[in-house]
KOLKE-953687 format. One record per atom (N, C-alpha, C): residue number from 1; residue in three letters; atom name; x, y, z. Coordinates in nm, 2 decimals, m for minus. Atoms other than C-alpha are relative to their C-alpha. Example, Ala and Ser with C-alpha at 12.3 -4.5 7.8 and 13.67 -1.06 7.14 Angstrom:
2
SITE | k | r | a | c1 | c2 | c3
SITE | 1 | ALA | N | 0.09 | m0.12 | 0.00 .
SITE | 1 | ALA | CA | 1.23 | m0.45 | 0.78 .
SITE | 1 | ALA | C | 0.09 | 0.12 | 0.00 .
SITE | 2 | SER | N | m0.09 | m0.11 | 0.00 .
SITE | 2 | SER | CA | 1.37 | m0.11 | 0.71 .
SITE | 2 | SER | C | m0.08 | 0.11 | 0.08 .
***
This chain:
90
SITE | k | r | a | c1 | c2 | c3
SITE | 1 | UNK | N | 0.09 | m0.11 | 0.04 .
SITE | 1 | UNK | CA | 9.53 | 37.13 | 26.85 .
SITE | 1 | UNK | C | 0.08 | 0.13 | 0.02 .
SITE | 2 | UNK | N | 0.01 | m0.09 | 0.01 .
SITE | 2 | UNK | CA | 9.63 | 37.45 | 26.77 .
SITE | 2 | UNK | C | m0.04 | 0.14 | 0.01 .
SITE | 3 | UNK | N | 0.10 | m0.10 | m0.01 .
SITE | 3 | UNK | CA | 9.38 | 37.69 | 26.78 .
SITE | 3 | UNK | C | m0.13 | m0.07 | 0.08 .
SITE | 4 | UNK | N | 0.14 | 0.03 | m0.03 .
SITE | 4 | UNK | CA | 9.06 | 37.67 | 26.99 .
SITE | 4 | UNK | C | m0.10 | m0.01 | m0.11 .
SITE | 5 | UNK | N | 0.07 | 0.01 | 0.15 .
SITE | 5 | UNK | CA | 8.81 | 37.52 | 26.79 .
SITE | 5 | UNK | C | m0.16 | 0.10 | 0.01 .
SITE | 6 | UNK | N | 0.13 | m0.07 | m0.11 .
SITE | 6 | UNK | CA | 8.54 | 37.80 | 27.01 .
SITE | 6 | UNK | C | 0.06 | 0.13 | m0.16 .
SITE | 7 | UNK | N | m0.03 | m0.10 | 0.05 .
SITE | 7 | UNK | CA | 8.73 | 38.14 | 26.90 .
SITE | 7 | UNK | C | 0.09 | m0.01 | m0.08 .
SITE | 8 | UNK | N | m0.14 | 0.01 | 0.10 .
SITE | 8 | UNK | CA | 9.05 | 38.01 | 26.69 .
SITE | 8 | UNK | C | 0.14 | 0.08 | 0.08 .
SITE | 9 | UNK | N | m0.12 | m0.02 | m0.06 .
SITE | 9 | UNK | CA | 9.26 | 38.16 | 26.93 .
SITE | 9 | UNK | C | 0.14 | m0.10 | m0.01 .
SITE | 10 | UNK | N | m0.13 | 0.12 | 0.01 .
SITE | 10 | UNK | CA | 9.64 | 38.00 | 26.94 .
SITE | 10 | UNK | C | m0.04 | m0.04 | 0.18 .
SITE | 11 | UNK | N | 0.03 | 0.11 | m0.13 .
SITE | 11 | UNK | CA | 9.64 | 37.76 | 27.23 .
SITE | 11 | UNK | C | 0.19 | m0.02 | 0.03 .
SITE | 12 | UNK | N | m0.15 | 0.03 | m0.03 .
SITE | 12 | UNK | CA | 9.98 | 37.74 | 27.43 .
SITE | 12 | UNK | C | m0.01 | m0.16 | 0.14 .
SITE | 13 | UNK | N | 0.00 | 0.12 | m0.06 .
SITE | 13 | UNK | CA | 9.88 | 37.37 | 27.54 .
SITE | 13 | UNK | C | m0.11 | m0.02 | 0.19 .
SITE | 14 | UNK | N | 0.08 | 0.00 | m0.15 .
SITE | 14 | UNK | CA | 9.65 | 37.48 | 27.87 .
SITE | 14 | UNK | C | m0.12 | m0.08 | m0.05 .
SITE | 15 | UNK | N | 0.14 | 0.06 | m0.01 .
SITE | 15 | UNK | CA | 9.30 | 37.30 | 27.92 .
SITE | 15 | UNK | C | m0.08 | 0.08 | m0.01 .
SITE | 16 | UNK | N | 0.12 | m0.11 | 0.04 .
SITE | 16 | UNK | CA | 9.10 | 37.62 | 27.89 .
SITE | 16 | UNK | C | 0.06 | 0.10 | m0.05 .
SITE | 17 | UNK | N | m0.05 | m0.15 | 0.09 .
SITE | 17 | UNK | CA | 9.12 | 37.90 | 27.61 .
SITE | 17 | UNK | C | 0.04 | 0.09 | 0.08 .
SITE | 18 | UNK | N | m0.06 | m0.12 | m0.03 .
SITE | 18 | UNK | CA | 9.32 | 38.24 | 27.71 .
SITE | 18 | UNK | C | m0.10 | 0.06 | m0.03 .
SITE | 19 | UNK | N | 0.09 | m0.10 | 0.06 .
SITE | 19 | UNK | CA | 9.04 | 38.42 | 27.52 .
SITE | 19 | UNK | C | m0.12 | m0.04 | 0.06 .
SITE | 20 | UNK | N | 0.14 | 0.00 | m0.01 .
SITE | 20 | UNK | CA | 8.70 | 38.24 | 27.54 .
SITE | 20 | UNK | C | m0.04 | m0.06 | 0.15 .
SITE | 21 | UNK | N | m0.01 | 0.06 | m0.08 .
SITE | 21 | UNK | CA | 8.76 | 38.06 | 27.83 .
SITE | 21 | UNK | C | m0.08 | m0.13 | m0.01 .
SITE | 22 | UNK | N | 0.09 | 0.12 | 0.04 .
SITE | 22 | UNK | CA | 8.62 | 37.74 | 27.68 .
SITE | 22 | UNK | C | 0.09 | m0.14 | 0.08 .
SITE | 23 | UNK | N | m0.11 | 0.09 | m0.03 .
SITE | 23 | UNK | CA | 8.75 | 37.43 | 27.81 .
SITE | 23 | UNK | C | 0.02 | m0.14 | m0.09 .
SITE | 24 | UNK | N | m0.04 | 0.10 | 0.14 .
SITE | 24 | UNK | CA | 8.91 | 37.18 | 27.61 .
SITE | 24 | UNK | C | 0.08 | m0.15 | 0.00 .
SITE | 25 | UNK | N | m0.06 | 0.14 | 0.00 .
SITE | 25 | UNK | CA | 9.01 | 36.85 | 27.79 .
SITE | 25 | UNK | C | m0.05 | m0.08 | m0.06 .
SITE | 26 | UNK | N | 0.09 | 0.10 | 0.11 .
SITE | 26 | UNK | CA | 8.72 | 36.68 | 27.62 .
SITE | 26 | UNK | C | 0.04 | m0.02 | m0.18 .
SITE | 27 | UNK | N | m0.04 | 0.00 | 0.20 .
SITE | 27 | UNK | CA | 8.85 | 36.80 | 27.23 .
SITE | 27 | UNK | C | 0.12 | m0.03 | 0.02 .
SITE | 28 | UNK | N | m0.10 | 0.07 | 0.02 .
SITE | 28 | UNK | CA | 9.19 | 36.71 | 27.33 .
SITE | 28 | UNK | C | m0.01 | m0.15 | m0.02 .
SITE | 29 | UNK | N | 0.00 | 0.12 | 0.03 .
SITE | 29 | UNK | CA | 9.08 | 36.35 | 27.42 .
SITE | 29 | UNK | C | m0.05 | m0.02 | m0.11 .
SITE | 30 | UNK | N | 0.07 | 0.06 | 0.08 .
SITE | 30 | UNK | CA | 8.86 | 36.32 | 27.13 .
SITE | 30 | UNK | C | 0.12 | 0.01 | m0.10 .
SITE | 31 | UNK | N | m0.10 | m0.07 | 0.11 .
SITE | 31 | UNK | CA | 9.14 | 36.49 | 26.89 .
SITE | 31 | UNK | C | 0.09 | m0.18 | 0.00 .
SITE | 32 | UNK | N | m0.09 | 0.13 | m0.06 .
SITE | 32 | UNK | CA | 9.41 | 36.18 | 27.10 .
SITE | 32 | UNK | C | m0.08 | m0.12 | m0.06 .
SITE | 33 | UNK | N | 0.04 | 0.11 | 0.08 .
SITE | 33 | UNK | CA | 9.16 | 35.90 | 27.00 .
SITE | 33 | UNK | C | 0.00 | 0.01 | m0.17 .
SITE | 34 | UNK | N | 0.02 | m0.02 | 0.17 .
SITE | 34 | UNK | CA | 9.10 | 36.02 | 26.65 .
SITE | 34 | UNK | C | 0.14 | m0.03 | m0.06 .
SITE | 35 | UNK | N | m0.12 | 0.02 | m0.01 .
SITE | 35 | UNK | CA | 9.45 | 36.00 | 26.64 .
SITE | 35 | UNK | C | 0.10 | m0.18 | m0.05 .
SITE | 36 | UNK | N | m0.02 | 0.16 | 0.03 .
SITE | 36 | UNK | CA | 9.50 | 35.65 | 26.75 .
SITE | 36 | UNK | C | m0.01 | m0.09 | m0.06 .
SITE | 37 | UNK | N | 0.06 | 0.09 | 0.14 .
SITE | 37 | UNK | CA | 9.28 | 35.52 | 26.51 .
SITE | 37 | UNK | C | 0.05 | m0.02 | m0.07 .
SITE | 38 | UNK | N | m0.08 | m0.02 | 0.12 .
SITE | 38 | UNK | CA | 9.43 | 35.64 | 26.27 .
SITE | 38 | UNK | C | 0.17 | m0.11 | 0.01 .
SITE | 39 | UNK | N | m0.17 | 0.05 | 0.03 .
SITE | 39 | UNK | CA | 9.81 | 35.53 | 26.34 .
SITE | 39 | UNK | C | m0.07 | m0.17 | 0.03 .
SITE | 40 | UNK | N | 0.04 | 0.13 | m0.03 .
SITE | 40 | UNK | CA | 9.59 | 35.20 | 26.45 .
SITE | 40 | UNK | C | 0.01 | m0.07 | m0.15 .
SITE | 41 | UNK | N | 0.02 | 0.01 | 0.09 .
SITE | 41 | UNK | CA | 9.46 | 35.18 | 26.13 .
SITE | 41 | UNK | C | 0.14 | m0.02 | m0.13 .
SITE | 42 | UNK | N | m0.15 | 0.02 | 0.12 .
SITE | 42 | UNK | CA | 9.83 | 35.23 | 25.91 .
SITE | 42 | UNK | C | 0.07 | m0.14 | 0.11 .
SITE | 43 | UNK | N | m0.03 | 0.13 | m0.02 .
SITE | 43 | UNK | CA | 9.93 | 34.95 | 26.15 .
SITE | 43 | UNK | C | m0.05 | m0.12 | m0.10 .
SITE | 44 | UNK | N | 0.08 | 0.08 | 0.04 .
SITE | 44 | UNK | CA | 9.67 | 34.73 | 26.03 .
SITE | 44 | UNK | C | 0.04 | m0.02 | m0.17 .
SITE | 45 | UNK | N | m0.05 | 0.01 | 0.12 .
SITE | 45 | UNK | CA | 9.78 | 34.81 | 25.67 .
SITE | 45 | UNK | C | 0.13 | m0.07 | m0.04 .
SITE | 46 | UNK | N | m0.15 | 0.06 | 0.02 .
SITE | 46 | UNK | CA | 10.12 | 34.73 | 25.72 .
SITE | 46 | UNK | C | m0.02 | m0.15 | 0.00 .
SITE | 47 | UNK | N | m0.03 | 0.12 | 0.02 .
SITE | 47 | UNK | CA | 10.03 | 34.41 | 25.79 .
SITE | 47 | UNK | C | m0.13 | m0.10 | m0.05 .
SITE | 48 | UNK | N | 0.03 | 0.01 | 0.08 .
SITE | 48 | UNK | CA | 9.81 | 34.40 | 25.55 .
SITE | 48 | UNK | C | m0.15 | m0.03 | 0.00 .
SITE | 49 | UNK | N | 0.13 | 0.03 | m0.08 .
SITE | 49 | UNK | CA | 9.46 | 34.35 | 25.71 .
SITE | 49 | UNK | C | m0.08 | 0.15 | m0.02 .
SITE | 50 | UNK | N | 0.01 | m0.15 | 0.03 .
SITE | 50 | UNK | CA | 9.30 | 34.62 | 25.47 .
SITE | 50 | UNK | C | m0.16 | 0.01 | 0.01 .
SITE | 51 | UNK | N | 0.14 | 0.01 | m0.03 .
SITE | 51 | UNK | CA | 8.95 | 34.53 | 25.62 .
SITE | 51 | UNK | C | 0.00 | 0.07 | 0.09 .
SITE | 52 | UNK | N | 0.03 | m0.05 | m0.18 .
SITE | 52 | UNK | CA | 9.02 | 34.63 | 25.97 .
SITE | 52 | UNK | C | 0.07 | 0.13 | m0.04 .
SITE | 53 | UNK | N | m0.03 | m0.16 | 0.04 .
SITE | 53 | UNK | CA | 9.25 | 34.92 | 25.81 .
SITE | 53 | UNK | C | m0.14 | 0.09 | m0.05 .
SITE | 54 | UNK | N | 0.11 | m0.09 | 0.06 .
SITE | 54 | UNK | CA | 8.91 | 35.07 | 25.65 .
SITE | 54 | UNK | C | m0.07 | 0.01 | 0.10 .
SITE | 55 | UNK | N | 0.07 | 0.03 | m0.12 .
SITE | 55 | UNK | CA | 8.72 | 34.96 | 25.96 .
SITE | 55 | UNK | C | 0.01 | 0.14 | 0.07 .
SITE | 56 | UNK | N | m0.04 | m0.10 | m0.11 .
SITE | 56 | UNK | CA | 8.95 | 35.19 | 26.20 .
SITE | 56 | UNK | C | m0.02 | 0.12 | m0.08 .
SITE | 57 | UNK | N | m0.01 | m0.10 | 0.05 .
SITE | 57 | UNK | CA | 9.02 | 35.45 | 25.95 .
SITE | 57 | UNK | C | m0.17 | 0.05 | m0.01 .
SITE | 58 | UNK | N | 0.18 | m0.06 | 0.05 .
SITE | 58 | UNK | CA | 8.57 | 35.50 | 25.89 .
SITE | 58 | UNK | C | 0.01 | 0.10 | 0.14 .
SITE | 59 | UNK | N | 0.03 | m0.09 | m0.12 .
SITE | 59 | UNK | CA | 8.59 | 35.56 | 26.29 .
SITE | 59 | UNK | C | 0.08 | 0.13 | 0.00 .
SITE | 60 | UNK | N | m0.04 | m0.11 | m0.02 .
SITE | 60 | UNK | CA | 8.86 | 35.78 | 26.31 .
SITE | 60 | UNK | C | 0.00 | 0.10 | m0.08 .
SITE | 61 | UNK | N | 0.07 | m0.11 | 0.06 .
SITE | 61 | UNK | CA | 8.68 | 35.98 | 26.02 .
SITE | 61 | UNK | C | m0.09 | 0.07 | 0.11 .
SITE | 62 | UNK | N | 0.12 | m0.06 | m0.09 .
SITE | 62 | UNK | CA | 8.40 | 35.98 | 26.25 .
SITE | 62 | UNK | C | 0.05 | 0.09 | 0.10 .
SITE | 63 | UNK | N | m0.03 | m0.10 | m0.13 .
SITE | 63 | UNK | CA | 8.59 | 36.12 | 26.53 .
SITE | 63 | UNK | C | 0.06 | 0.11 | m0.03 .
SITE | 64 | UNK | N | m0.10 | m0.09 | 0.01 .
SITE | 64 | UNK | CA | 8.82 | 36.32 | 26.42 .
SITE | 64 | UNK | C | 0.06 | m0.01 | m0.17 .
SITE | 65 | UNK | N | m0.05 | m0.03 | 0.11 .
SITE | 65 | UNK | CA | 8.84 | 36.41 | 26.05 .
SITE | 65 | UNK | C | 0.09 | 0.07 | m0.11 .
SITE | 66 | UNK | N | m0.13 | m0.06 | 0.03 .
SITE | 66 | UNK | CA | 9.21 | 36.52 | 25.96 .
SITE | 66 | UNK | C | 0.03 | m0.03 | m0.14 .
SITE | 67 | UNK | N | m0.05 | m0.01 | 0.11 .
SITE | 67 | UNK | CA | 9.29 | 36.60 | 25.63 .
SITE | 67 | UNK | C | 0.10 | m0.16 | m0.07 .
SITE | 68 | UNK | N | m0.09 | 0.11 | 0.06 .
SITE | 68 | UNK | CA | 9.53 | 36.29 | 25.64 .
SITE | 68 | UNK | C | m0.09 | m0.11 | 0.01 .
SITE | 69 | UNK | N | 0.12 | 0.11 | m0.05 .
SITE | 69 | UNK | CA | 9.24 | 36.04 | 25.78 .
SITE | 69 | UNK | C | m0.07 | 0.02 | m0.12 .
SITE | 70 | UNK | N | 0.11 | m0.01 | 0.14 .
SITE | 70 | UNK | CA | 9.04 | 36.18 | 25.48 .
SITE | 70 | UNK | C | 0.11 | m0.09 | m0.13 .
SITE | 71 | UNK | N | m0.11 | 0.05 | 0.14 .
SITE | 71 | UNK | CA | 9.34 | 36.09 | 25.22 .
SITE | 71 | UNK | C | 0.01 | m0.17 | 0.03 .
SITE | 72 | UNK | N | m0.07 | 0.15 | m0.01 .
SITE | 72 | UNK | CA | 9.44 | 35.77 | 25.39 .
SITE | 72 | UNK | C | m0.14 | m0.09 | m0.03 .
SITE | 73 | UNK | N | 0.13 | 0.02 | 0.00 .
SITE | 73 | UNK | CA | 9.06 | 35.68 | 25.38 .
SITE | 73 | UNK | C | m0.02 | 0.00 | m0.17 .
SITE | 74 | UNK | N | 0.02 | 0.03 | 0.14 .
SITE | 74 | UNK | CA | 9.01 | 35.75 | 25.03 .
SITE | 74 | UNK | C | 0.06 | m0.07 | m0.10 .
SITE | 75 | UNK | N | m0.11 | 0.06 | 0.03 .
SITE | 75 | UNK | CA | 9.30 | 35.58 | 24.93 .
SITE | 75 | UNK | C | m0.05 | m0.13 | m0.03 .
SITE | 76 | UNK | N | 0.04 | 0.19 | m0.04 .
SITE | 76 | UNK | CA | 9.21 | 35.23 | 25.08 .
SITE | 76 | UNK | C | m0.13 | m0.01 | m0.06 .
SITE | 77 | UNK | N | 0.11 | 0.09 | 0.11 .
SITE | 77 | UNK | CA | 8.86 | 35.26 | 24.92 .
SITE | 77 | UNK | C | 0.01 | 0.01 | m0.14 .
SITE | 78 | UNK | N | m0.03 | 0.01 | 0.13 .
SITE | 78 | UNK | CA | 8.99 | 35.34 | 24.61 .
SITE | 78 | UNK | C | 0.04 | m0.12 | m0.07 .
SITE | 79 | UNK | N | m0.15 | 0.13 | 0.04 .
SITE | 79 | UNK | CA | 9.28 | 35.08 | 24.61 .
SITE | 79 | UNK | C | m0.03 | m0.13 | 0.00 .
SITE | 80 | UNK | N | m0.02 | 0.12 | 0.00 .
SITE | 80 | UNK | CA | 9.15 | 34.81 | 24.70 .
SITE | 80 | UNK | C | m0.21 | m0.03 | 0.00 .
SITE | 81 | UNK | N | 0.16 | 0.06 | 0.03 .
SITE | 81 | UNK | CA | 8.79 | 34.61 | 24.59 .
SITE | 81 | UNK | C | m0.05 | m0.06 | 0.10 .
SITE | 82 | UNK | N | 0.07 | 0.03 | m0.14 .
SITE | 82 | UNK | CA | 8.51 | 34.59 | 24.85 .
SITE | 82 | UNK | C | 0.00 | m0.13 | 0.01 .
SITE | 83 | UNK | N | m0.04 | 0.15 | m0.05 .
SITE | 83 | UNK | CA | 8.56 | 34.18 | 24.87 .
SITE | 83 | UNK | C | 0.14 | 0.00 | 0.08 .
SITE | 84 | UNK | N | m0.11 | 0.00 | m0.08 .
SITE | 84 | UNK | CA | 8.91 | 34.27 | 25.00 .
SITE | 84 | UNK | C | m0.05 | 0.08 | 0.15 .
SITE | 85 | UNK | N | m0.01 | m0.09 | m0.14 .
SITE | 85 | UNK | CA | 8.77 | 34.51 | 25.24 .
SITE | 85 | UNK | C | m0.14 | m0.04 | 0.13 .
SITE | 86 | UNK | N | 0.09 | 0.09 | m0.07 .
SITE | 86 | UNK | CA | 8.55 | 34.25 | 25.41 .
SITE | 86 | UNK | C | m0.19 | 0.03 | m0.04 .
SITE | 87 | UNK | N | 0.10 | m0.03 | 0.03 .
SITE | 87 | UNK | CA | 8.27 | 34.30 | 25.16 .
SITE | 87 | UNK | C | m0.09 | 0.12 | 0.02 .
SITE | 88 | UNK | N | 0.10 | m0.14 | m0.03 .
SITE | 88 | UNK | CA | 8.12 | 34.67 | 25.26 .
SITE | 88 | UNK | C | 0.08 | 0.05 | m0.15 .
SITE | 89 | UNK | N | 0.00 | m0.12 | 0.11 .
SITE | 89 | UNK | CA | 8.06 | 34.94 | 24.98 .
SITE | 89 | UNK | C | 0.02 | 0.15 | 0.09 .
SITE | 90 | UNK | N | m0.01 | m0.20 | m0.08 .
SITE | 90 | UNK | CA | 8.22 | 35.30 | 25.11 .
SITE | 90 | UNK | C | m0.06 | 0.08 | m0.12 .
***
């Protein structure tokens, strides 16, 4: 993270904003799992298990919706037919 997601201030990696004095170990962890999902999820693709890839990638929309989570996300339901992706319609 970047910027506080409170005032947008830059953030030089402390646990509470310089400006708003917000604190932010909670949006760090959430940011960290959103995260994991994700690189969980391009695991899961590599090896080819593109049910549990859509799976992980839905959550780590839910958590944490990064520009790349959205693409890699739209991708997989594009790409591949909901029988492959353990029968759900996205």
């Amino acid at each position: 993270m970047e910027r506080c997601p409170i005032c947008r201030a830059l953030l030089s990696g402390a646990d509470t904003c310089r400006r708003c004095r917000s604190e932010l170990a909670k949006v760090r962890e959430v940011e960290r799992r959103g995260q994991e999902l994700a690189g969980a999820a391009m695991h899961r693709l590599v090896l080819g298990d593109v049910a549990e890839a859509a799976r992980l990638l839905r959550r780590a929309h839910a958590i944490h919706a990064t520009r790349e989570v959205r693409m890699l996300l739209r991708i997989v339901s594009a790409s591949f037919p909901a029988e492959h992706r353990g029968g759900e319609a996205s």
